[in-house]
PATOR-377145 format. One record per residue (C-alpha): residue in three letters; x, y, z. Coordinates in steps of 0.25 Angstrom, whole numbers, padded with zeros to 4 digits, always signed. Each point is the difference from the previous one (the first is absolute). Last residue first. Example, Ala and Ser with C-alpha at 12.3 -4.5 7.8 and 13.67 -1.06 7.14 Angstrom:
2
ser+0055-0004+0029ala-0006-0014+0002
This chain:
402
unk-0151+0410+0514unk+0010-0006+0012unk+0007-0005-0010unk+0002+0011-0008unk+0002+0010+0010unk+0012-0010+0005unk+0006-0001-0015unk-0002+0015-0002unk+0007+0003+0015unk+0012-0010-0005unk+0002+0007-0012unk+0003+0012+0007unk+0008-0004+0010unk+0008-0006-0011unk-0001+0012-0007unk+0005+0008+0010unk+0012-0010+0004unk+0005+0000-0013unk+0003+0015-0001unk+0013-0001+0007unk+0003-0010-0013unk-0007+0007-0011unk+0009+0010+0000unk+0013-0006-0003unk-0008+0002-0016unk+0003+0015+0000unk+0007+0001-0013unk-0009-0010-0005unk-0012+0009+0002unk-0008-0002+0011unk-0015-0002-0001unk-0007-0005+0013unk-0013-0009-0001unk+0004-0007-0014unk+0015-0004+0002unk-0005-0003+0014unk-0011-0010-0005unk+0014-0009-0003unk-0001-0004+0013unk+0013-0003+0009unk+0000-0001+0015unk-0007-0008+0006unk+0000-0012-0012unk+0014+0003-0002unk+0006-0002+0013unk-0009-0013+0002unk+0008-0007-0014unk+0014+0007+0005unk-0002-0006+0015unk-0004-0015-0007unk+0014+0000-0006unk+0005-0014+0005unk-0010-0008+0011unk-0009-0002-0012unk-0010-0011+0004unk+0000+0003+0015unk-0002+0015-0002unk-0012-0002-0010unk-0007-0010+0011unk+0002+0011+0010unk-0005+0010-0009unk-0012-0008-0003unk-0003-0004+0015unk+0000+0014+0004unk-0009+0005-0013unk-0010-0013+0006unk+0000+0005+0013unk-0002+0014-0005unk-0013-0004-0008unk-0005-0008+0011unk+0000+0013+0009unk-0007+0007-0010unk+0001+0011-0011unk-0004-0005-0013unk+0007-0007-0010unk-0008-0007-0013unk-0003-0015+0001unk+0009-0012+0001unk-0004-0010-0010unk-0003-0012+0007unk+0011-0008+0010unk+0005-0013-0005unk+0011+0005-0007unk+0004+0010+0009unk-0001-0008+0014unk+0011-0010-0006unk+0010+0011-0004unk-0002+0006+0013unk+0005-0013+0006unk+0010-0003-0007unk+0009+0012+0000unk-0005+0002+0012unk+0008-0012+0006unk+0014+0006-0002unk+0008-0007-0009unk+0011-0007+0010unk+0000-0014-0003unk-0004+0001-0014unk+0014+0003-0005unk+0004-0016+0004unk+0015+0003-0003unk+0001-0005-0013unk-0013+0000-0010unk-0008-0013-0003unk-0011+0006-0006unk-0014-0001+0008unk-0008-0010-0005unk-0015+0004-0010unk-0009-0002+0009unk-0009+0011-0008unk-0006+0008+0012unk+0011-0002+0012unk+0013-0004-0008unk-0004+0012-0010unk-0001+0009+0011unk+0014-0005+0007unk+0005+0004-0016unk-0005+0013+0001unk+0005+0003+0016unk+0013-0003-0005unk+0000+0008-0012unk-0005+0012+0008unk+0010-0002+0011unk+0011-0001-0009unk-0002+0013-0007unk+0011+0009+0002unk+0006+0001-0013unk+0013-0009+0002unk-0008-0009+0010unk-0011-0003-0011unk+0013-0003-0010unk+0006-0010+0009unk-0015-0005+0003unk-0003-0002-0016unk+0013-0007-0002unk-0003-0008+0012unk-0012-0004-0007unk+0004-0004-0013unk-0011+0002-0009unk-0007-0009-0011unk-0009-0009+0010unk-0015+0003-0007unk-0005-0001+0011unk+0008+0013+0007unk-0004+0006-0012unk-0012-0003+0001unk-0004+0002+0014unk+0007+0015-0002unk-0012+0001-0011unk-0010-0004+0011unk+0003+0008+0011unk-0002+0010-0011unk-0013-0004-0001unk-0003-0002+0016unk-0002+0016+0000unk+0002+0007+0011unk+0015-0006+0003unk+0004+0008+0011unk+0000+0011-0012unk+0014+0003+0003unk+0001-0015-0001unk-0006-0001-0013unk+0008+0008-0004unk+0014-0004+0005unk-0003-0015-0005unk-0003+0005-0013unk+0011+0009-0002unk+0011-0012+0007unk-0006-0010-0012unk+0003+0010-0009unk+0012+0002+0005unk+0004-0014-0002unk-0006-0002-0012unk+0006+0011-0007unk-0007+0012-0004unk-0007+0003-0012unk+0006+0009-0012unk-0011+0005-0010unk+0001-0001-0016unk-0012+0002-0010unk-0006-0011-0010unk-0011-0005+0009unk+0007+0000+0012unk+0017-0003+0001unk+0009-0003+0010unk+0014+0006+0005unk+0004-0006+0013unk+0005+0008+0012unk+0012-0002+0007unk-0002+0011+0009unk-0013+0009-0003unk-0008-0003+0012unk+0012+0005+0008unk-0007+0014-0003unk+0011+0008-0006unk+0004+0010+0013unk-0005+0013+0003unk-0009-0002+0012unk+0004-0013+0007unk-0009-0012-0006unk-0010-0006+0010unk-0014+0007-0006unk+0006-0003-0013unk+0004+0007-0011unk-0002+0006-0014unk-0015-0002+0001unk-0011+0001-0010unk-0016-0002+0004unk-0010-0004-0011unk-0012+0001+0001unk-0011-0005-0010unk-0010+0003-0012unk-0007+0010+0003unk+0002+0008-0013unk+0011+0010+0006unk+0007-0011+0005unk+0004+0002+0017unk+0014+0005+0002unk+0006-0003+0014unk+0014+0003+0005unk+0012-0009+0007unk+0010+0001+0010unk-0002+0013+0009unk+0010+0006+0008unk+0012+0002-0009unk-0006+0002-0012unk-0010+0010+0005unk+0011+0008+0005unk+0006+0002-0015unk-0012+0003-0003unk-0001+0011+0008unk+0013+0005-0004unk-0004+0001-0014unk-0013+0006+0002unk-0012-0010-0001unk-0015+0000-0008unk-0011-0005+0008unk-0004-0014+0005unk-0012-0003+0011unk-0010-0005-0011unk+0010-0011-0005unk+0009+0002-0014unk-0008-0002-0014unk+0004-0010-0008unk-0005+0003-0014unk+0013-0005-0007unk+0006+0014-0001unk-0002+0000+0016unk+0008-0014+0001unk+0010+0005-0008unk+0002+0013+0008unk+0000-0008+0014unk+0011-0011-0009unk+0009+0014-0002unk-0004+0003+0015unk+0005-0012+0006unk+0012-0004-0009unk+0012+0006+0009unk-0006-0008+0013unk+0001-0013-0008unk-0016-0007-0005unk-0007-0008+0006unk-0015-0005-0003unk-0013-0004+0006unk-0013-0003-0006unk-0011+0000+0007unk-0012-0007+0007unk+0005-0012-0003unk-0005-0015+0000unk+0010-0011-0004unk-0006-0011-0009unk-0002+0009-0012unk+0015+0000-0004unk+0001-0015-0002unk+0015-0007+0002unk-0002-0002+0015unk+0011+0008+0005unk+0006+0008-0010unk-0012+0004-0007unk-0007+0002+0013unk+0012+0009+0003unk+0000+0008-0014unk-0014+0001+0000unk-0001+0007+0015unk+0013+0000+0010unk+0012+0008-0007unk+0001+0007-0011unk+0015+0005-0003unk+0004+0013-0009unk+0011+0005-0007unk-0003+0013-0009unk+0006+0000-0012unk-0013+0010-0004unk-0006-0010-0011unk+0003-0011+0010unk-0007+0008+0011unk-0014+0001-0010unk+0001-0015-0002unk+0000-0005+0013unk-0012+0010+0003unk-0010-0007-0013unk+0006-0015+0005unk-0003+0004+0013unk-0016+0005-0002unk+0000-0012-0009unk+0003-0009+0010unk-0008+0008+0012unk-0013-0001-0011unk+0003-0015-0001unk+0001+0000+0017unk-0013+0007+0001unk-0007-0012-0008unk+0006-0009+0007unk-0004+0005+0013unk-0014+0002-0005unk-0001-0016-0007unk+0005-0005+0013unk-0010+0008+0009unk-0013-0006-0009unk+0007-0015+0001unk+0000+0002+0015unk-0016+0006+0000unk-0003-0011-0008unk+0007-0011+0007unk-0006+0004+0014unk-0012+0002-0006unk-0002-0014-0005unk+0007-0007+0012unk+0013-0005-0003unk+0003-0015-0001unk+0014-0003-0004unk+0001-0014-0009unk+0014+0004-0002unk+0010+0012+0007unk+0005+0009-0012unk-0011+0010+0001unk+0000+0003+0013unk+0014+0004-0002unk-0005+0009-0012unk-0011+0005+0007unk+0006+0004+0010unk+0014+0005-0006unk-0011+0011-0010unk-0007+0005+0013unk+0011+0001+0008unk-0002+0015+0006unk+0004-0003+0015unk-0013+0006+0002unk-0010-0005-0010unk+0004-0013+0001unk-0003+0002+0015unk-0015+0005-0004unk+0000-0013-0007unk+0004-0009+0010unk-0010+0006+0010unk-0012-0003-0010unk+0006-0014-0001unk-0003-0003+0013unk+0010-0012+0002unk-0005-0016+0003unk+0013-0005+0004unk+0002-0008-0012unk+0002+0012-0007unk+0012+0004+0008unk+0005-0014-0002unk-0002+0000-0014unk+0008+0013-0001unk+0012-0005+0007unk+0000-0014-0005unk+0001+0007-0014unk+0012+0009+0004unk+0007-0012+0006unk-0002-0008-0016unk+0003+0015-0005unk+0014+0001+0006unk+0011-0007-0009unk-0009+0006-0014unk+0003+0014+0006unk-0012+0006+0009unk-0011+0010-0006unk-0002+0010+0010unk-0009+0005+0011unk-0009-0011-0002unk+0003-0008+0013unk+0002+0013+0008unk-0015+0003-0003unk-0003-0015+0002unk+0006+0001+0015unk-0007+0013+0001unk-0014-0006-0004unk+0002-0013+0008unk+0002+0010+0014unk+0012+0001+0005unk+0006-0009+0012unk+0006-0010-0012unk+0010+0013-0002unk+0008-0001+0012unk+0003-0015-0001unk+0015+0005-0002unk+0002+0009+0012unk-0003+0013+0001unk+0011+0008+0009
């Protein structure tokens, strides 16, 4: 496993990319400035920091944290072409705002609870400034009951479901809520994505997500949302960015400020991780944060670190300073890496992984459309599920070998 020096065996440009993605509390920005001086002092390409801004999608964080540090000096272009990335990002982030307050208040009108997570409510949260955060979407919850009443608010607002969506029997949809989690709608007009979810990834199929316990009601622009606790917040972050093996040093960086910002208890946060299955991922975050931010590891009963797998740490590592990966193709590479990410993926959720693979085989809701059963007949699809696997399988091979 990596130790603690680690991160002064990267390049300067990386080291200033971690530097910049987030804006430290008032007890860590003298450590934060250091770090980013020191990177500069280094002599970096800024043409390489850029196109990492551009990857990890901090924009807005960089220039801000940049900002902050006195007497700078930043190359002419360097400083134009950040300032012009800021202004984008904050100018997506308005038109997220306004996109959420518009949909917060269509599901109020229909007594519909809802809960936006990540986006302008985070940055809000986080850094008290909506535009510093960079989104390519917003994302809402909703309970499993509320799903298609908030589907038919969105449509009436000019959301309009993704290309692959058609209309649903009964059953069907009752199938689609136990195997899926979320469903996209792009604006009719152009102007976003928004995805809405009534449970996670890791919750059991036909439970309240846990995402709802103990949840907080807030308000936005004039309309009423709940938000989730600190402490699952804290656990939703952690858990997608490590899902993700943490592709984007962005949300590394708003886990880096909560955990600066020193408001949580820690072995709270690990009783609950244990309860839901997700030690390993808050582990593994919190080591990250040691590696990448310094930022010291809680003092936590037990030493839990001693047995985290090393790949959990590793991969992570690899991710963030590898470029973006390119589309699949049928090699030997690509297997190796599939392997590597299934391995990785197992390691980290050691509970319920079987369920998540089941699915991705065998479940596709391009059955409803390729083989019409009435609802009557709905056991059907299950001995019929092989055939269209095999069948999806030789379009995606024909595909790729196009």
């Amino acid at each position: 496993m990596p130790d603690s020096t680690w991160l002064q065996g990267t390049n300067p440009a990386f080291r200033l990319m971690i530097a910049t993605s987030w804006l430290s509390p008032p007890t860590w920005q003298e450590r934060q400035e250091e770090n980013i001086r020191g990177a500069i002092g280094d002599g970096l390409d800024w043409m390489e920091y850029l196109r990492l801004v551009d990857r990890h999608r901090i924009p807005a964080l960089s220039w801000a944290a940049l900002g902050r540090v006195p007497g700078l000096e930043i190359p002419g272009f360097a400083k134009q072409e950040l300032k012009k990335r800021s202004d984008a990002c904050r100018m997506q982030a308005l038109n997220h705002a306004m996109l959420l307050a518009g949909v917060l208040k269509s599901l109020n009108r229909a007594a519909i609870p809802v809960m936006p997570f990540k986006g302008p409510t985070l940055s809000s949260g986080l850094y008290g400034d909506v535009g510093l955060r960079q989104s390519r979407d917003l994302d809402l919850a909703v309970s499993e009951g509320d799903v298609f009443r908030a589907q038919a608010c969105l449509i009436e607002m000019g959301w309009r479901p993704e290309s692959n969506w058609f209309p649903l029997s009964p059953r069907q949809q009752e199938s689609l809520l136990g195997h899926e989690h979320h469903l996209v709608f792009f604006h009719s007009q152009g102007a976003g994505m928004l995805e809405l979810h009534w449970r996670n990834t890791w919750d059991p199929p036909g439970t309240e997500s846990y995402c709802w316990s103990d949840s907080n009601t807030s308000g936005w622009q004039g309309c009423i949302y709940q938000s989730m606790n600190p402490v699952i917040q804290a656990l939703y972050l952690c858990r997608h960015g490590a899902e993700h093996a943490w592709a984007r040093a962005k949300w590394l960086g708003d886990f880096a400020r909560i955990h600066a910002e020193g408001r949580l208890d820690w072995e709270a946060v690990l009783s609950e991780a244990r309860r839901t299955g997700q030690e390993r991922a808050l582990l593994a975050s919190l080591r990250l944060l040691d590696l990448l931010y310094g930022l010291p590891l809680p003092s936590l009963s037990g030493d839990p670190w001693k047995e985290l797998p090393a790949l959990l740490i590793d991969a992570p590592l690899k991710t963030l300073r590898a470029p973006e990966q390119p589309l699949p193709t049928v090699s030997m590479a690509s297997i190796l890496r599939l392997l590597r990410k299934s391995r990785y993926e197992k390691l980290l959720l050691p509970r319920g992984g079987w369920r998540n693979s089941w699915v991705q085989v065998w479940y596709r809701r391009e059955d409803f459309r390729l083989f019409h059963i009435p609802d009557r007949f709905f056991w059907a699809y299950a001995p019929l599920r092989p055939v269209s696997w095999l069948w999806r399988w030789a379009r995606r091979g024909m595909a790729l070998w196009d």
